[in-house]
C-alpha positions as CSV (number, residue, x, y, z in Angstrom):
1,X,-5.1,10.3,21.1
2,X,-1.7,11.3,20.6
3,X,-1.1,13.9,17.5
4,X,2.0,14.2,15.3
5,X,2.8,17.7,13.4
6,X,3.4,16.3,9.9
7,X,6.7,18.0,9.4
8,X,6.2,20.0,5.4
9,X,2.6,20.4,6.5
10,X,2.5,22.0,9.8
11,X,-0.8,20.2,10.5
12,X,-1.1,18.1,13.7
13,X,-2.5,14.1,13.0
14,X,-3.5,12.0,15.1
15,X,-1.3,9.1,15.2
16,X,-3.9,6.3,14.3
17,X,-6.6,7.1,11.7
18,X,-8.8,5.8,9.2
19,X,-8.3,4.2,6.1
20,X,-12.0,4.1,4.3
21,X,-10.9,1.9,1.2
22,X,-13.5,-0.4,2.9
23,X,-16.3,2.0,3.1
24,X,-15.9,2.2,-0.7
25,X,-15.1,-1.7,-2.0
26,X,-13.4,-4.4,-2.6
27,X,-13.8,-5.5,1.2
28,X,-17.7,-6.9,0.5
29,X,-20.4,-4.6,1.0
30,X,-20.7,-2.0,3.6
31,X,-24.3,0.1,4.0
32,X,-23.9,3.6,4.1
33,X,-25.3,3.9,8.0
34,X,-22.4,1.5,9.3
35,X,-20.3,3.3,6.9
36,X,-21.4,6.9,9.1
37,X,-21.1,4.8,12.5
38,X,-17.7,3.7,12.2
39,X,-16.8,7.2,10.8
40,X,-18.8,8.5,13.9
41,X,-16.7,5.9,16.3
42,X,-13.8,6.7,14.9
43,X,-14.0,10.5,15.7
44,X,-15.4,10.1,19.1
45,X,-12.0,8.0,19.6
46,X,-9.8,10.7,18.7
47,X,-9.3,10.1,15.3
48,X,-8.8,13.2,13.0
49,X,-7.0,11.4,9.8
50,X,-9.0,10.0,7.3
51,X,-7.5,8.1,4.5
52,X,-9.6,7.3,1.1
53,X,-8.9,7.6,-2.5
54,X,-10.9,8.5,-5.7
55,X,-11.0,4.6,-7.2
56,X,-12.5,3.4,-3.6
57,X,-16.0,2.6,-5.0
58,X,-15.7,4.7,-8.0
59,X,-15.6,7.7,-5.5
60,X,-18.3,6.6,-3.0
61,X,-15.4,6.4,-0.3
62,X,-15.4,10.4,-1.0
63,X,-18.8,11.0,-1.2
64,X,-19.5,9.2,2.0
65,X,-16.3,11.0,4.1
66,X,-17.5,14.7,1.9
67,X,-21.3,13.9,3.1
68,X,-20.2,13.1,6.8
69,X,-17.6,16.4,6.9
70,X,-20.6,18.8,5.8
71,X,-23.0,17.0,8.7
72,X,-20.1,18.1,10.9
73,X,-18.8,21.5,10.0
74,X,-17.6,21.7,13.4
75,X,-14.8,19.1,12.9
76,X,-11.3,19.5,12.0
77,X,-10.6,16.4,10.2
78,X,-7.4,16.0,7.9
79,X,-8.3,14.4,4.5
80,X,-5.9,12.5,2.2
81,X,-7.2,11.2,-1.2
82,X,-5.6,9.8,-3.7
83,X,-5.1,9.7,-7.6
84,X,-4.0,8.3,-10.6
85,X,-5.7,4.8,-10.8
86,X,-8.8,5.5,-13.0
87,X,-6.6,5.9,-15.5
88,X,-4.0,2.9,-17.5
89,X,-1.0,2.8,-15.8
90,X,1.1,4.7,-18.5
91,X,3.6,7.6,-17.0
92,X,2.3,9.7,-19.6
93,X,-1.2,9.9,-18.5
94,X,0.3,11.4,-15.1
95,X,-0.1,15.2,-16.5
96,X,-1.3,18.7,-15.4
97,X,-4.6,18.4,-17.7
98,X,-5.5,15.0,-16.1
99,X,-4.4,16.1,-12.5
100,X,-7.2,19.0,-12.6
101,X,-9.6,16.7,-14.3
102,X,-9.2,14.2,-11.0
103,X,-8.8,16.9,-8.5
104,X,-12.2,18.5,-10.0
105,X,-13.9,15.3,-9.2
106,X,-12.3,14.5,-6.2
107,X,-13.2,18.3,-4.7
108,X,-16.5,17.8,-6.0
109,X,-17.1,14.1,-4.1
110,X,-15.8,15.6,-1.0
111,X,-17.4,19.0,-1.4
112,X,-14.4,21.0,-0.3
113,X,-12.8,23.9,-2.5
114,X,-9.0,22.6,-1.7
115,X,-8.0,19.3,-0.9
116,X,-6.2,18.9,2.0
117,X,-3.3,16.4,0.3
118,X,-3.5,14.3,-2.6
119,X,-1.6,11.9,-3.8
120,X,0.0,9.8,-6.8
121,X,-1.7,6.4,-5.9
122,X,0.8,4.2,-6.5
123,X,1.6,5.0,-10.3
124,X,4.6,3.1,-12.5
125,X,7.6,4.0,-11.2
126,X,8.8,6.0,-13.8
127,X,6.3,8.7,-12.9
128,X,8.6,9.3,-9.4
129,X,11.8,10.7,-11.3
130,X,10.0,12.9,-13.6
131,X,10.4,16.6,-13.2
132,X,7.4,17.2,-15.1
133,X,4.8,15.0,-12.9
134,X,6.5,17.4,-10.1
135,X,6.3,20.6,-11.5
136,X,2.5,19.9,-12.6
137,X,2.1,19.0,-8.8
138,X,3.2,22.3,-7.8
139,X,0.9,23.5,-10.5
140,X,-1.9,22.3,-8.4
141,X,-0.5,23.6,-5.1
142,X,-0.1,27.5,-6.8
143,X,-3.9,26.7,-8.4
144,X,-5.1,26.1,-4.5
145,X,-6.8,23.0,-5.7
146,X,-4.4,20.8,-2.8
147,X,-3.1,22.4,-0.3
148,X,-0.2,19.2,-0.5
149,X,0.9,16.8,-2.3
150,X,2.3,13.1,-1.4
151,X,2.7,9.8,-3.2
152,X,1.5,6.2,-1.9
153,X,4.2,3.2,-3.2
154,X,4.9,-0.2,-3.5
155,X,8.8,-0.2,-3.2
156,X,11.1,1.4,-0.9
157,X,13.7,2.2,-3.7
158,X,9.7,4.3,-4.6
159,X,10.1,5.7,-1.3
160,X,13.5,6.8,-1.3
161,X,12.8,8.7,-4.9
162,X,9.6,10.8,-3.6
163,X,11.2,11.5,0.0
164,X,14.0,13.6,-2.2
165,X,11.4,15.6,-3.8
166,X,11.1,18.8,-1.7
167,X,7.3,19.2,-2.3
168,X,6.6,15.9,-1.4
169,X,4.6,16.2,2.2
170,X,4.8,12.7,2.9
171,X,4.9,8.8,1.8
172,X,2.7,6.4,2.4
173,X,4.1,2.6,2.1
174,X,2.9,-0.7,3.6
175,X,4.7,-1.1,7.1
176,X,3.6,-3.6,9.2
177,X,5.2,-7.2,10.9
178,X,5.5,-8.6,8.4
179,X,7.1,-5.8,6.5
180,X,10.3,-4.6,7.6
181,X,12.4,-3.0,5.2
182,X,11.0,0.3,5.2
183,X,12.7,0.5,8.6
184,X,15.9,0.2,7.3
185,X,16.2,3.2,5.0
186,X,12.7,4.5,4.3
187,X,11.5,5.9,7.8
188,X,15.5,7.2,8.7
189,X,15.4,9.4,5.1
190,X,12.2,10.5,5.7
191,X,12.6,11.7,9.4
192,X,15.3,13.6,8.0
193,X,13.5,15.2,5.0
194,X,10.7,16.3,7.5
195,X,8.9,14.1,5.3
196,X,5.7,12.5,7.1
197,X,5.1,8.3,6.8
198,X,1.6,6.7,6.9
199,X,1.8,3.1,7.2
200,X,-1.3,1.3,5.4
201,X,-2.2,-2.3,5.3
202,X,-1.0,-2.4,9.1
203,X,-2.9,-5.7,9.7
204,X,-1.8,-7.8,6.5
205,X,-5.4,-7.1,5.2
206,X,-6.2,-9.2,8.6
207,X,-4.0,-11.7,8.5
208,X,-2.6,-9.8,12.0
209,X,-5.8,-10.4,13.8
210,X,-5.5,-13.4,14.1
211,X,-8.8,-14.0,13.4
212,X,-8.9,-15.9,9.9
213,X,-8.4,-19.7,9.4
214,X,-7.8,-22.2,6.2
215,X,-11.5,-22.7,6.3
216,X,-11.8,-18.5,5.9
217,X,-14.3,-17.7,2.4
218,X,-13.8,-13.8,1.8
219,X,-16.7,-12.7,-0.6
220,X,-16.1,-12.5,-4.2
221,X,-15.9,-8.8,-4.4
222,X,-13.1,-9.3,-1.7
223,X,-9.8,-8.7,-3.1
224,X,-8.6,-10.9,-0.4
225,X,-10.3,-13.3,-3.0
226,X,-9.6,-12.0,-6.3
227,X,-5.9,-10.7,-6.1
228,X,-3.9,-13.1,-3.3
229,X,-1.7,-13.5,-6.7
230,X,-1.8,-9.6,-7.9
231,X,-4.5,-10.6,-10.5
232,X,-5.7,-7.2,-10.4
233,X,-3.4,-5.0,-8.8
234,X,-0.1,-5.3,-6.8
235,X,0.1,-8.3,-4.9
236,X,1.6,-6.7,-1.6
237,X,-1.7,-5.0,-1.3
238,X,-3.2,-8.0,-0.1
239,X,-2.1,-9.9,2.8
240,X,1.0,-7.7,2.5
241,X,2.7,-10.0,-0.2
242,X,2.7,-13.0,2.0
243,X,0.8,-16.5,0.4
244,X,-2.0,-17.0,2.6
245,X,-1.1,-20.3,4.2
246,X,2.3,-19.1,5.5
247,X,0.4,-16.0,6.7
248,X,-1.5,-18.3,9.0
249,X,0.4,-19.6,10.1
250,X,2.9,-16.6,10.8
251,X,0.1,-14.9,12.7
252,X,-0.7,-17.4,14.9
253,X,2.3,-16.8,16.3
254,X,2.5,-13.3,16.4
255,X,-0.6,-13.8,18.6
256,X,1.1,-15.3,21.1
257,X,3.2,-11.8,21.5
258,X,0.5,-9.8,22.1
259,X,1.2,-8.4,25.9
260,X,-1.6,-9.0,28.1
261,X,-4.9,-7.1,27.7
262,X,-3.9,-6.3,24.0
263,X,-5.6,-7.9,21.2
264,X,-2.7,-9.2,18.3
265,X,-4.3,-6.4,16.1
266,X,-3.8,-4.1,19.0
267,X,-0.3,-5.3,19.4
268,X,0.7,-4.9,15.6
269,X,-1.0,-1.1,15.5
270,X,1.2,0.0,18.5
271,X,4.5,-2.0,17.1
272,X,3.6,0.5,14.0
273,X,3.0,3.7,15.9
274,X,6.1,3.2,18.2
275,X,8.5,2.9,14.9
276,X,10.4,6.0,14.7
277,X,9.5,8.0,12.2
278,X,5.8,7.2,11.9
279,X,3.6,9.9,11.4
280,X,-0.2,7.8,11.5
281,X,-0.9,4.6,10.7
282,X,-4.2,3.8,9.0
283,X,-6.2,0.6,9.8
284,X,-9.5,-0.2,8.2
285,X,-12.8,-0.6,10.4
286,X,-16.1,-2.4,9.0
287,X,-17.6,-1.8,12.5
288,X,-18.1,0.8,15.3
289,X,-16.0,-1.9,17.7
290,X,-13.2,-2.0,15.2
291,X,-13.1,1.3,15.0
292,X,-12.8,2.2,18.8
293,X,-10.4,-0.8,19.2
294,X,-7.8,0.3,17.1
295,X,-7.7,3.8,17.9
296,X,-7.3,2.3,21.7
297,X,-4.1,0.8,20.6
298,X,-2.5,4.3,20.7
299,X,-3.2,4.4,24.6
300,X,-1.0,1.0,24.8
301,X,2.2,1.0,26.9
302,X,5.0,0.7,24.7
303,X,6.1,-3.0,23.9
304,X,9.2,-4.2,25.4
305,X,12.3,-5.3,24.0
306,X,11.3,-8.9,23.7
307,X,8.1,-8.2,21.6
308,X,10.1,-6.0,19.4
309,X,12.6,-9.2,19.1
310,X,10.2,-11.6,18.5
311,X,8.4,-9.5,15.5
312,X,12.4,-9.7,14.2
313,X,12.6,-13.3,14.5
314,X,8.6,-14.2,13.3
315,X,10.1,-12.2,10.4
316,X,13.3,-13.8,9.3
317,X,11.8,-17.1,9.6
318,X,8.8,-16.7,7.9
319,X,8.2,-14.2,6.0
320,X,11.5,-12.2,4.6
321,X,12.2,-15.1,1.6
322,X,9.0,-13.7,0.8
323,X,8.7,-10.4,0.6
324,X,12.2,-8.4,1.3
325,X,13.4,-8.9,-1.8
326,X,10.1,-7.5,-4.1
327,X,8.9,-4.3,-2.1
């Protein structure tokens, strides 16, 4: 598995890694011992990134990666967590008081003295161009509660706000085929910042698997059922903005770009990795063969010229009326 130093952190990540929101909820119910196998897979593939957050399950996506980490004391694993949404989405709740308060929890759920990077999970966007949200940040960082600090957004002008922050380590922002404006002045700003990317929602919450159909029921506890319209939280968290039907119909043909003896998941993880100025992309994994397979996509050649062109085109046609304009 191929490792990238995050630039302001110095610490070397593998370039595919784990996003546990679907250990925790809101992706139906996962038991805690396929919870520890895909953790288990996703090591033994080279993974040493794990992505979670302290609303994922109320903070059992914490205590399952916390639990695992002291089983395995022998592991260097880099942990992000998040912060911010147990709280109403007002800027002013985004203080020094409430930051201890969640970074107390969140070291207790994942059993460590200093978290390794937290960050802002995706607050109003007011909270990016306060000085005070960033000096209370640094707070933390002098208090050895994180050792860094990042944000997760919504928007690239979000992005571009954070990336000019010089304590910000790095940003993490939805990046995938069918999201491809944080190419044009998101990743070039942040390679120059030293500023580390993590792409998330790499697969359209699926949609790039090629795998679902219009006769596909997610369970209720899905948010693939219970937000396609942003009925709980941001829209472009699921299916990356893009109304089911015309993602369907998008991804069968990105499919049929998939190189041979790539999977169109595969293929969408290594158009991600290959963008320049990626730093880890995190994919999702309900099972120990979804773990394993994604991490493979990091040994994949790199896609030619024509795949790269035909992502373009699949996204001009279909999908940028959608989403270009909003994110």
């Amino acid at each position: 598995m191929d490792k990238r130093v995050w630039g302001r952190t110095g610490r070397e990540v593998s370039v595919v890694g784990l996003g546990t929101w679907q250990l925790g909820a809101d992706w139906g119910e996962v038991r805690e011992e396929d919870a520890v196998a895909v953790l288990d897979a996703a090591v033994a593939s080279g993974v040493n990134f794990f992505d979670t957050a302290d609303v994922y399950g109320d903070g059992r996506s914490e205590q399952l990666i916390g639990r695992y980490l002291k089983a395995h004391p022998e592991l260097d694993v880099f942990v992000a967590t998040k912060m911010g949404r147990r709280a109403e989405q007002l800027p002013e709740n985004y203080s020094l008081d409430n930051f201890r308060a969640w970074n107390d929890r969140s070291r207790a759920n994942l059993g460590v003295d200093t978290l390794d990077l937290v960050q802002l999970h995706c607050p109003p966007t007011a909270v990016y161009s306060s000085d005070a949200v960033f000096d209370a940040l640094d707070t933390l960082v002098a208090e050895k509660r994180v050792a860094h600090y990042a944000v997760s957004v919504e928007t690239c002008a979000e992005a571009l706000t954070a990336i000019a922050r010089p304590g910000v380590a790095s940003v993490q922002i939805i990046l995938n085929p069918f999201r491809l404006k944080p190419l044009e002045e998101v990743l070039p700003a942040a390679a120059e910042a030293g500023v580390a990317i993590i792409a998330r929602v790499p697969l359209a919450s699926g949609l790039l698997t090629g795998k679902y159909t219009r006769d596909t029921v997610f369970a209720a506890n899905d948010h693939r059922t219970f937000n396609r319209h942003g009925e709980a939280f941001d829209q472009g968290e699921t299916f990356s903005g893009v109304d089911f039907e015309t993602g369907l119909e998008a991804a069968a043909e990105f499919a049929e770009l998939a190189p041979r003896g790539a999977t169109p998941a595969q293929t969408a993880l290594r158009w991600i990795i290959q963008q320049p100025g990626v730093s880890s992309v995190i994919p999702g994994a309900r099972s120990v063969e979804q773990a394993r397979a994604n991490a493979a996509a990091a040994e994949l050649p790199e896609l030619p010229g024509s795949v790269l062109d035909g992502v373009r085109d699949l996204y001009d046609r279909r999908i940028r009326a959608q989403v270009h304009g909003r994110w």
